[in-house]
N, CA, C and O atoms as a GROMACS GRO file, in nm:
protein
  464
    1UNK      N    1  -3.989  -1.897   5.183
    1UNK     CA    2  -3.925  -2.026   5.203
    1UNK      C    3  -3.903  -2.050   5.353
    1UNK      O    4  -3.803  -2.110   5.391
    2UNK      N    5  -3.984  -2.009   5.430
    2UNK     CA    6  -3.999  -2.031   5.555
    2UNK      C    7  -4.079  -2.124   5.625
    2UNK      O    8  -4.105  -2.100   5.743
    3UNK      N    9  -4.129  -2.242   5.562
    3UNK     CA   10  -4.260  -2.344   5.592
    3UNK      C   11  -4.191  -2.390   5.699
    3UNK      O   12  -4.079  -2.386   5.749
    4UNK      N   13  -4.286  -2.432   5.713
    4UNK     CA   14  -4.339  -2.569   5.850
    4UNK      C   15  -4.242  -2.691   5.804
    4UNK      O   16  -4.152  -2.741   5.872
    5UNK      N   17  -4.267  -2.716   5.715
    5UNK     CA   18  -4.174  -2.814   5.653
    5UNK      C   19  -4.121  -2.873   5.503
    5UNK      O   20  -4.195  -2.928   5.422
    6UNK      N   21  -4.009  -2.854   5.488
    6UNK     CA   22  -3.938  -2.858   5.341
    6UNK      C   23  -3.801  -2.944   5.310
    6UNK      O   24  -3.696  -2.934   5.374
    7UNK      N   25  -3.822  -3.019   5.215
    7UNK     CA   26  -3.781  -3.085   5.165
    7UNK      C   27  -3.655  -3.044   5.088
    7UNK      O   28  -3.666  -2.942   5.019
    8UNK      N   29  -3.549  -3.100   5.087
    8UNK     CA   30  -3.444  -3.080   4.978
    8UNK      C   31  -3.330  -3.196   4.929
    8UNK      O   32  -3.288  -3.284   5.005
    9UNK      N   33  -3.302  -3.184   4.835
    9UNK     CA   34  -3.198  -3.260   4.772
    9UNK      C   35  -3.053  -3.211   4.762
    9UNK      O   36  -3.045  -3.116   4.683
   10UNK      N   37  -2.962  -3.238   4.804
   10UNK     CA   38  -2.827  -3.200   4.791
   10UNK      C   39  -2.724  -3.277   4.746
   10UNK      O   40  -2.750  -3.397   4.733
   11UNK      N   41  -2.584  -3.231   4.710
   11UNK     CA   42  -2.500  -3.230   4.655
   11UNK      C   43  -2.364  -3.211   4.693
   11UNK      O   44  -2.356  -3.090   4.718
   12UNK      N   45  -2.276  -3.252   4.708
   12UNK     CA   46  -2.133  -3.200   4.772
   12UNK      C   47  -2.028  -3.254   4.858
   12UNK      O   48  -2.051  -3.364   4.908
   13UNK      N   49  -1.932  -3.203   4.881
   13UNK     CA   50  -1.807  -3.260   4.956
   13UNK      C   51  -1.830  -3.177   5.115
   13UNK      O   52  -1.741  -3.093   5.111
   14UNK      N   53  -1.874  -3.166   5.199
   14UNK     CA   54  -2.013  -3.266   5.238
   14UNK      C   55  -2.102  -3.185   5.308
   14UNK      O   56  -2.084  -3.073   5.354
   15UNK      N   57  -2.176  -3.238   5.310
   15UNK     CA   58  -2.351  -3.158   5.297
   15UNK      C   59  -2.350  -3.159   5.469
   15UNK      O   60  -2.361  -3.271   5.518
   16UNK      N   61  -2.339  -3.043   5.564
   16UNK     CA   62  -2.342  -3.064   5.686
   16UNK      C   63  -2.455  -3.146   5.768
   16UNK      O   64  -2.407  -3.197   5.869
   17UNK      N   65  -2.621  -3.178   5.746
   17UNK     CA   66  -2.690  -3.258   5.790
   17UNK      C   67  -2.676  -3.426   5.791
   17UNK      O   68  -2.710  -3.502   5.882
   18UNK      N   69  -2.627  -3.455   5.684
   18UNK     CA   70  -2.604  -3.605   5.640
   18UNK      C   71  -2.418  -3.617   5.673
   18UNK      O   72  -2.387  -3.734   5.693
   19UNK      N   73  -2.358  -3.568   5.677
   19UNK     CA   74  -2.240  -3.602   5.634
   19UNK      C   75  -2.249  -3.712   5.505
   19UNK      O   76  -2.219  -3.831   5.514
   20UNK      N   77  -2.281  -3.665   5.422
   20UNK     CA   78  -2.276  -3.727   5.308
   20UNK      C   79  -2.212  -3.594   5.167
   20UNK      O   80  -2.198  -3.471   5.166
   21UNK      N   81  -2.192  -3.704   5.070
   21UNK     CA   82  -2.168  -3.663   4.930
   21UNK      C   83  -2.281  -3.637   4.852
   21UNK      O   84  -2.258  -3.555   4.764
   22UNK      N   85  -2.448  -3.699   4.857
   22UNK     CA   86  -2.567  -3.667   4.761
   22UNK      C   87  -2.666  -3.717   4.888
   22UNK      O   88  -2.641  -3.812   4.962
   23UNK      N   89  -2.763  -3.645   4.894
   23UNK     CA   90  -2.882  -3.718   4.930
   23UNK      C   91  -3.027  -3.645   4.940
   23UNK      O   92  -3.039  -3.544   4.870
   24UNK      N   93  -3.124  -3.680   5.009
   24UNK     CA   94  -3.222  -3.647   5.055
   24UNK      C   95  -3.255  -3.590   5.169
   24UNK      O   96  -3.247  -3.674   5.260
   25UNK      N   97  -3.300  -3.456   5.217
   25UNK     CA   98  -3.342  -3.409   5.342
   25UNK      C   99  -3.495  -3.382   5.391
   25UNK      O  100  -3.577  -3.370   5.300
   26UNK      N  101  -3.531  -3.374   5.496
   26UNK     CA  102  -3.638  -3.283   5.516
   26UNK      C  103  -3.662  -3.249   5.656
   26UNK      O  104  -3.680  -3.331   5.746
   27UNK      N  105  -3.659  -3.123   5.668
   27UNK     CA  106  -3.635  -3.009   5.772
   27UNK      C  107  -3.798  -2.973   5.813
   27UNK      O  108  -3.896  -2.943   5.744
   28UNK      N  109  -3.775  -2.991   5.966
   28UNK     CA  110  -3.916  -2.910   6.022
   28UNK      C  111  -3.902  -2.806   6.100
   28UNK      O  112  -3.816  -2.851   6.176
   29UNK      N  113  -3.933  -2.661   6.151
   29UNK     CA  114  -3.938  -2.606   6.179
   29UNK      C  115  -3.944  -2.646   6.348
   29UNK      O  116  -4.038  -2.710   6.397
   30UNK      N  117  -3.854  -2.610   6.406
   30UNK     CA  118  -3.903  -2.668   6.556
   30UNK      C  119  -3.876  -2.478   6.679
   30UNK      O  120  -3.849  -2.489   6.799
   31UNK      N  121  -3.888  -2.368   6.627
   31UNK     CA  122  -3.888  -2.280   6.652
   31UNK      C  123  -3.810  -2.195   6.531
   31UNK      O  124  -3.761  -2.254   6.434
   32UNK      N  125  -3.804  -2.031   6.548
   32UNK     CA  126  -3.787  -1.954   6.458
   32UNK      C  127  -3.644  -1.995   6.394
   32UNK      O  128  -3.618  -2.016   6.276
   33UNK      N  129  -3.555  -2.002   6.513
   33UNK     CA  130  -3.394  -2.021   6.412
   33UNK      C  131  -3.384  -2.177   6.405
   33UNK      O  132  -3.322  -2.236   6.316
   34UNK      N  133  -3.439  -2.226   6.488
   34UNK     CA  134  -3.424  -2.402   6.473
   34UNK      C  135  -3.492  -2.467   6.399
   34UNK      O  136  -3.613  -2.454   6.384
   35UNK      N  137  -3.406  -2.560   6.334
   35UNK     CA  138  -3.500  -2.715   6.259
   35UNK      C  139  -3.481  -2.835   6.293
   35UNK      O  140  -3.366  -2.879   6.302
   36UNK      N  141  -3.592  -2.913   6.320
   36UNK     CA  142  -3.500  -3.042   6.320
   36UNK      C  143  -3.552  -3.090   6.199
   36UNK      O  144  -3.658  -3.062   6.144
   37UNK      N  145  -3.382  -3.237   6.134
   37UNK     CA  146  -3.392  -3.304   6.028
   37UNK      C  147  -3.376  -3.417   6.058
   37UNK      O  148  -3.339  -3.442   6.172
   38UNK      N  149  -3.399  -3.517   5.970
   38UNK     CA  150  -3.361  -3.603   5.895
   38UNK      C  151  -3.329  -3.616   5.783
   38UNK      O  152  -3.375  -3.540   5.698
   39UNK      N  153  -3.226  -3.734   5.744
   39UNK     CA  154  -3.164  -3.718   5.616
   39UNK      C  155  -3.137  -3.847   5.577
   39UNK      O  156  -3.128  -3.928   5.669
   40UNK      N  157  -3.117  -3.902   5.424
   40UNK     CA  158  -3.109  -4.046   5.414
   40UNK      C  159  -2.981  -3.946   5.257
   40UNK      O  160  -2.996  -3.834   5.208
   41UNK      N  161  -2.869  -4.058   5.226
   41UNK     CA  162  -2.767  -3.969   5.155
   41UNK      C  163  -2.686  -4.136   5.161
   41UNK      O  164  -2.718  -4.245   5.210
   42UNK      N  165  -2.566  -4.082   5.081
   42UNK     CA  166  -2.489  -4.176   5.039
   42UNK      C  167  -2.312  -4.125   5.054
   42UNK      O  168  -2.261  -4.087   4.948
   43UNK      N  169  -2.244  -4.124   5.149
   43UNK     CA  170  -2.249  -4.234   5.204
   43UNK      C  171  -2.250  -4.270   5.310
   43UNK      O  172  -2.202  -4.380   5.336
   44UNK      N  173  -2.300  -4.197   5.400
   44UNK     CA  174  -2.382  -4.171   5.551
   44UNK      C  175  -2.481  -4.302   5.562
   44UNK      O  176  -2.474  -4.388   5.650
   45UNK      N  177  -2.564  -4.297   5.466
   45UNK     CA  178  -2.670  -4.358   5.499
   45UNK      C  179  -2.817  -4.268   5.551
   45UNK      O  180  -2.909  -4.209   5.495
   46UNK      N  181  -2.786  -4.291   5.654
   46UNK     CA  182  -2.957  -4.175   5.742
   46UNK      C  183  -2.890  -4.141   5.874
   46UNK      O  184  -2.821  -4.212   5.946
   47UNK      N  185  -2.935  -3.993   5.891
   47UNK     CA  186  -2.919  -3.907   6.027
   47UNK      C  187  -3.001  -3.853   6.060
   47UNK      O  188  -3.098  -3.859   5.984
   48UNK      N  189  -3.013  -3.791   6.152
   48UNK     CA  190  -3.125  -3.699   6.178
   48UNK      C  191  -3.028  -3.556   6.283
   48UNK      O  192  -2.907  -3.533   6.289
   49UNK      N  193  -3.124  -3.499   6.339
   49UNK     CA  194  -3.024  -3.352   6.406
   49UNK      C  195  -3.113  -3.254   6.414
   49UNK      O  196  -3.233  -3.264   6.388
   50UNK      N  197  -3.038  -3.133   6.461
   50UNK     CA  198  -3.108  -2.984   6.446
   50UNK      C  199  -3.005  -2.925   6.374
   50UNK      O  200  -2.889  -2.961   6.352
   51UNK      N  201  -3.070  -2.830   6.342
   51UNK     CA  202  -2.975  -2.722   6.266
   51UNK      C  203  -2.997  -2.587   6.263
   51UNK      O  204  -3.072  -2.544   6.175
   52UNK      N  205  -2.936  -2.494   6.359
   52UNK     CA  206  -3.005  -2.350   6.397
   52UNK      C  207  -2.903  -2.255   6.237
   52UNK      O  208  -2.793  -2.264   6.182
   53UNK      N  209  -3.042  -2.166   6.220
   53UNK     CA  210  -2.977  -2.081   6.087
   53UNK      C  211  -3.027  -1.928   6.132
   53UNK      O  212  -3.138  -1.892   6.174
   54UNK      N  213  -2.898  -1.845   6.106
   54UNK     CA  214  -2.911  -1.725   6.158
   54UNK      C  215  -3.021  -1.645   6.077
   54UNK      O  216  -3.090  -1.555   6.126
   55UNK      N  217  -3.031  -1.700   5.921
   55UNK     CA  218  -3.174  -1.691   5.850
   55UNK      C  219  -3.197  -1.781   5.782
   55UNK      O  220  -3.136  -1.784   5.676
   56UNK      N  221  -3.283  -1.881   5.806
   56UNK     CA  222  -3.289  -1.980   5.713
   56UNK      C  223  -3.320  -1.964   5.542
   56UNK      O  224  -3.279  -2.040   5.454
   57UNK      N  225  -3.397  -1.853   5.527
   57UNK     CA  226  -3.430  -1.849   5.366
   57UNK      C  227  -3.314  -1.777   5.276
   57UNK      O  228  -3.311  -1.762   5.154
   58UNK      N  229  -3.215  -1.735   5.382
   58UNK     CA  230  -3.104  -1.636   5.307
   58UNK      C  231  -2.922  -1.630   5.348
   58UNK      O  232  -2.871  -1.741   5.365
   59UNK      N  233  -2.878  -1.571   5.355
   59UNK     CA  234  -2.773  -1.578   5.386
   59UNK      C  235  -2.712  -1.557   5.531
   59UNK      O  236  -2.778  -1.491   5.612
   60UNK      N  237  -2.614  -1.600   5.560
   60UNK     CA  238  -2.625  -1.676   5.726
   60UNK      C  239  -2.538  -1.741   5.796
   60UNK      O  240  -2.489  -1.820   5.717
   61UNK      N  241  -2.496  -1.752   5.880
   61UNK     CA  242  -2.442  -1.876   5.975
   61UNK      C  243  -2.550  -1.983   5.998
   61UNK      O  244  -2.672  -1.966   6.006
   62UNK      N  245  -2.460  -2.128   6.008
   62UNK     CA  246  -2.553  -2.238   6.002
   62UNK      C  247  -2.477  -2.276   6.127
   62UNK      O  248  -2.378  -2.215   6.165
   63UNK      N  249  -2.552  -2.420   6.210
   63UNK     CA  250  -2.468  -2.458   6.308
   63UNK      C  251  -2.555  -2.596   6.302
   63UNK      O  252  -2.677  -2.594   6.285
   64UNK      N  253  -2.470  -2.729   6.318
   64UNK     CA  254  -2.568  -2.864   6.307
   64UNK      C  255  -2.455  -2.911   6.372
   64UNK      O  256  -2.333  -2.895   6.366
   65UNK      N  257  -2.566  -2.998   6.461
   65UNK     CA  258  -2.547  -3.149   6.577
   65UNK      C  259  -2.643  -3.246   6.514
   65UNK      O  260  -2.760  -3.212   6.492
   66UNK      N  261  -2.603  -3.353   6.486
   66UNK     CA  262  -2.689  -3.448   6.463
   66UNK      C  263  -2.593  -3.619   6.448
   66UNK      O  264  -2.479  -3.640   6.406
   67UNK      N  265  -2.660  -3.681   6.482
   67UNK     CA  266  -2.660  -3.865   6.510
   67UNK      C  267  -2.688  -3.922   6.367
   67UNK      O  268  -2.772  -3.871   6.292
   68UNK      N  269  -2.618  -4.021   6.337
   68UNK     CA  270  -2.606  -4.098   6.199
   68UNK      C  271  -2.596  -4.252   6.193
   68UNK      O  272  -2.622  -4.314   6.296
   69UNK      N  273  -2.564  -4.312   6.092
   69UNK     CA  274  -2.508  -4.432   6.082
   69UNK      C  275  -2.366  -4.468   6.015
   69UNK      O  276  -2.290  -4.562   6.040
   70UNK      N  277  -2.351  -4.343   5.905
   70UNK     CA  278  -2.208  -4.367   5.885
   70UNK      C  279  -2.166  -4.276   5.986
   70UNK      O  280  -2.077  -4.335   6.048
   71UNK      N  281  -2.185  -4.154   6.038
   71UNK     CA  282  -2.092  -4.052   6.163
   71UNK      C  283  -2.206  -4.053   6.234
   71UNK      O  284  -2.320  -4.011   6.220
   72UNK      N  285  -2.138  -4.118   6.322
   72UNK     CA  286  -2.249  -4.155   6.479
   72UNK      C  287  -2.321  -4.070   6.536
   72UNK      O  288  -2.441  -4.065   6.565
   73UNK      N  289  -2.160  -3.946   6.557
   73UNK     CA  290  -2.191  -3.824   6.624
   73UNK      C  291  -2.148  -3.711   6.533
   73UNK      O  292  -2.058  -3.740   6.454
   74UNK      N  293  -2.192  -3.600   6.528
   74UNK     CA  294  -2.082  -3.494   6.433
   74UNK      C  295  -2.171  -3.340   6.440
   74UNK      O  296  -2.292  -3.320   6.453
   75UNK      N  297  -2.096  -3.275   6.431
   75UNK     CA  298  -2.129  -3.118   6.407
   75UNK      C  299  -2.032  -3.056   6.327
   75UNK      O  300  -1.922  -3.090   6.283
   76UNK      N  301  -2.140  -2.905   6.316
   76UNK     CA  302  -2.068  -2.862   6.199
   76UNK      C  303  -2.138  -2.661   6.236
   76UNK      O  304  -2.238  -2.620   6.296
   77UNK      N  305  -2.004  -2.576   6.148
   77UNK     CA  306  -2.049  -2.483   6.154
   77UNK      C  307  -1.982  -2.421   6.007
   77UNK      O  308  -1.860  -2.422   5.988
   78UNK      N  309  -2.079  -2.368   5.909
   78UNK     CA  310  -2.098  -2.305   5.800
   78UNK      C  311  -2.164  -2.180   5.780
   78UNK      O  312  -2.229  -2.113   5.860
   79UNK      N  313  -2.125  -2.147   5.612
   79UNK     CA  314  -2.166  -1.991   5.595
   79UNK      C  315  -2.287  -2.052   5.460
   79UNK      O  316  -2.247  -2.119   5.365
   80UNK      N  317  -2.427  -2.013   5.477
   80UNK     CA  318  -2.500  -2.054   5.384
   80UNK      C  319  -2.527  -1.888   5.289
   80UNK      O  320  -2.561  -1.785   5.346
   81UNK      N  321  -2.507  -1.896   5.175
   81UNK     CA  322  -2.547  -1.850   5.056
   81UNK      C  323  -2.684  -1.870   4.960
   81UNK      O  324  -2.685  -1.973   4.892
   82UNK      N  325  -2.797  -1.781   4.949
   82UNK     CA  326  -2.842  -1.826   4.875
   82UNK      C  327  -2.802  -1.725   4.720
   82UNK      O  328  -2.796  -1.604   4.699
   83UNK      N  329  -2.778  -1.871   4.619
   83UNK     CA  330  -2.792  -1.832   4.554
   83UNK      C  331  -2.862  -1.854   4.378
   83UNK      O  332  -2.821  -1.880   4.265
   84UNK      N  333  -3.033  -1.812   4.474
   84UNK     CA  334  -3.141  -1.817   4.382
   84UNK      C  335  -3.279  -1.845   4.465
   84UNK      O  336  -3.291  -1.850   4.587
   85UNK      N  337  -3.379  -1.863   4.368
   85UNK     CA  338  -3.492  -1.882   4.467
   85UNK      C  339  -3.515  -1.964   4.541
   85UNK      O  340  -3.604  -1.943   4.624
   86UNK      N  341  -3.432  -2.110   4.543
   86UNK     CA  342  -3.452  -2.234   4.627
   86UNK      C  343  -3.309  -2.284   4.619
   86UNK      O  344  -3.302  -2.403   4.646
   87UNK      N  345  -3.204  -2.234   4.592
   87UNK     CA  346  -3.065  -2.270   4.621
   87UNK      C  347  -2.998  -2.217   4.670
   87UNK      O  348  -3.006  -2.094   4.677
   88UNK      N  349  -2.870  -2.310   4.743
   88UNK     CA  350  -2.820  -2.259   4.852
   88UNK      C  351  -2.654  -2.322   4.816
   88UNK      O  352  -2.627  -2.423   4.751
   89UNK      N  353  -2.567  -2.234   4.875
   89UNK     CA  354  -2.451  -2.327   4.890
   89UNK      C  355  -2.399  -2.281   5.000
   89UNK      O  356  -2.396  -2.162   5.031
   90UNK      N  357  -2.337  -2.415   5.096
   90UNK     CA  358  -2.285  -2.430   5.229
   90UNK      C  359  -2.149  -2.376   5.204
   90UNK      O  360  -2.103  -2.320   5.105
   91UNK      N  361  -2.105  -2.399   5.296
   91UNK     CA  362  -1.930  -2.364   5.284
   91UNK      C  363  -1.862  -2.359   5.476
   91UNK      O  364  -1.850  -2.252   5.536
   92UNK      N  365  -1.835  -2.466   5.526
   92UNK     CA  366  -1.754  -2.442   5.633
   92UNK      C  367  -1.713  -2.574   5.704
   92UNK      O  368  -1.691  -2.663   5.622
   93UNK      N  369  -1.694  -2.615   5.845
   93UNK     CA  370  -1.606  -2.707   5.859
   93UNK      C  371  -1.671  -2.795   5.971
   93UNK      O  372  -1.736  -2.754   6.067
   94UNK      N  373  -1.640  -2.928   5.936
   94UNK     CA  374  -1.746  -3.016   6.103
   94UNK      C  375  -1.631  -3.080   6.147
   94UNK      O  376  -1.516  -3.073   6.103
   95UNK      N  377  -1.692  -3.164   6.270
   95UNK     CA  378  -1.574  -3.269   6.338
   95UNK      C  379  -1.712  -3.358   6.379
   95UNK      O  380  -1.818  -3.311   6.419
   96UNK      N  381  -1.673  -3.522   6.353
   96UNK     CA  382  -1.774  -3.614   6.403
   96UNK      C  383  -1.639  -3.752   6.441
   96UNK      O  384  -1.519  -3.777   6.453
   97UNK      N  385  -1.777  -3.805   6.447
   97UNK     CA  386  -1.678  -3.946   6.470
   97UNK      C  387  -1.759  -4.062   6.469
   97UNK      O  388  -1.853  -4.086   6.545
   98UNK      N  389  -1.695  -4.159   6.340
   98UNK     CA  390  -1.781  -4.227   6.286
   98UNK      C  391  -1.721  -4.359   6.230
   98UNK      O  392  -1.601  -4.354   6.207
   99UNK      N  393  -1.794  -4.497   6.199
   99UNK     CA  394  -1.783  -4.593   6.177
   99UNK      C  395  -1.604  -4.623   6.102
   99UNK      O  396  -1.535  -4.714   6.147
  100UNK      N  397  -1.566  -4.552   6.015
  100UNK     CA  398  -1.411  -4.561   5.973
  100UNK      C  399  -1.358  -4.457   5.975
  100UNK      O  400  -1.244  -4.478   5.931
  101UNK      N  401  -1.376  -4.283   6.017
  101UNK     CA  402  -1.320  -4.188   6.067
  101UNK      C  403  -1.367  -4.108   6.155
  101UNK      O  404  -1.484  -4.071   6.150
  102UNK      N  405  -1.297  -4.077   6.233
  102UNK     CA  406  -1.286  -3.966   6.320
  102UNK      C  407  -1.191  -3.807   6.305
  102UNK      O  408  -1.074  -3.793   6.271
  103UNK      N  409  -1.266  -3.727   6.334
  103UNK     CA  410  -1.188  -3.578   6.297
  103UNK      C  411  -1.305  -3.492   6.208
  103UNK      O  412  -1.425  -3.503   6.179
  104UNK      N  413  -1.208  -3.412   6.185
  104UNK     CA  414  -1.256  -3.304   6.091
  104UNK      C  415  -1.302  -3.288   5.992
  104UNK      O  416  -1.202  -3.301   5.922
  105UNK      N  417  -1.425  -3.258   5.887
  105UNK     CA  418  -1.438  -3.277   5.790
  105UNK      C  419  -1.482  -3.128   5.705
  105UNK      O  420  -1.502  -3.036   5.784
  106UNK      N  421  -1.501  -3.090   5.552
  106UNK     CA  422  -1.569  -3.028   5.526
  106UNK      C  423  -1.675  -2.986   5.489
  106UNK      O  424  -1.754  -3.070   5.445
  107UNK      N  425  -1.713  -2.853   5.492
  107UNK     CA  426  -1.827  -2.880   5.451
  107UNK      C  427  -1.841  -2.788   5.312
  107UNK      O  428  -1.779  -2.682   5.300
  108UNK      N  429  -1.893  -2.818   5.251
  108UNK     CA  430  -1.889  -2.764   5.058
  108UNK      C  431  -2.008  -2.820   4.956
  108UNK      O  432  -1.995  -2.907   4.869
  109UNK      N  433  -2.157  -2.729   5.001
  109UNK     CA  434  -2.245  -2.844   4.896
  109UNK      C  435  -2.353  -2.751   4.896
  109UNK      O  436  -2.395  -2.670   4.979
  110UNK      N  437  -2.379  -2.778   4.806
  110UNK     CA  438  -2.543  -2.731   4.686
  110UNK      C  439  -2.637  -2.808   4.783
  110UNK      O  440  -2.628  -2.914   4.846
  111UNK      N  441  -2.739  -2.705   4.768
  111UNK     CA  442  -2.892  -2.803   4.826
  111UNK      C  443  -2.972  -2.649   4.728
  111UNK      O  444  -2.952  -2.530   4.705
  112UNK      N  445  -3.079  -2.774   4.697
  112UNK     CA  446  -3.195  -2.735   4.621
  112UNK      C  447  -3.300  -2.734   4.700
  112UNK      O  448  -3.333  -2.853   4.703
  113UNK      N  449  -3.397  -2.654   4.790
  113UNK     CA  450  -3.521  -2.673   4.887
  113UNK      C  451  -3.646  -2.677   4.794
  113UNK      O  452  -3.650  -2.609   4.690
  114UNK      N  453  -3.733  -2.747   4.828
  114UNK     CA  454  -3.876  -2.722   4.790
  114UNK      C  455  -4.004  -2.816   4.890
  114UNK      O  456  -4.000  -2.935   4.920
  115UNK      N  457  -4.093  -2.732   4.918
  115UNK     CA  458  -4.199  -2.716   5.035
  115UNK      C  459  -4.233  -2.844   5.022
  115UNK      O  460  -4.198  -2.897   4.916
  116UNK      N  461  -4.311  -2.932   5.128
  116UNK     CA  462  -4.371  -3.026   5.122
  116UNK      C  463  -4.493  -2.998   5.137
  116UNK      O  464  -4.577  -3.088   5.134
   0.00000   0.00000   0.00000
């Protein structure tokens, strides 16, 4: 689960790439620990970012900066879990600042990956 580029769907109170509750991702490889994304989700809307993972196919520290439309600006740093062959669950805490809040948020969400 290391491609060039992969796709996923997620879930949660909130998914650190989107600052969202559900949406759509897809991650490209832009060196070994880095990716950059984009993301379209609800209720963000679409972001895009990097996101360095201490292992991306397994368990890990995550770290994401990325630009939006519902959170303009925002980052985030989490503990990723996999748990299964293409699932994952996040778990840790961001700060952005965005169209009706600013501050701190969490992070707590399921993502399902699969290759493009």
């Amino acid at each position: 689960m290391d491609a060039l580029r992969v796709q996923s769907v997620h879930l949660g109170l909130v998914h650190p790439a989107g600052v969202d509750a559900v949406g759509y991702s897809v991650e490209g490889k832009f060196s070994n620990d880095l990716y950059s994304f984009y993301t379209f989700g609800y209720p963000a809307l679409a972001a895009m970012g990097f996101t360095y993972y201490e292992q991306y196919g397994g368990n890990g520290l995550t770290a994401t900066a990325g630009v939006g439309i519902g959170f303009i600006l925002y980052g985030s740093v989490a503990y990723q879990w996999r748990i299964g062959q293409q699932h994952f669950f996040k778990f840790g805490a961001g700060l952005g600042t965005g169209v009706s809040y600013n501050g701190a948020f969490p992070v707590l969400s399921y993502e399902y990956r699969f290759e493009q």
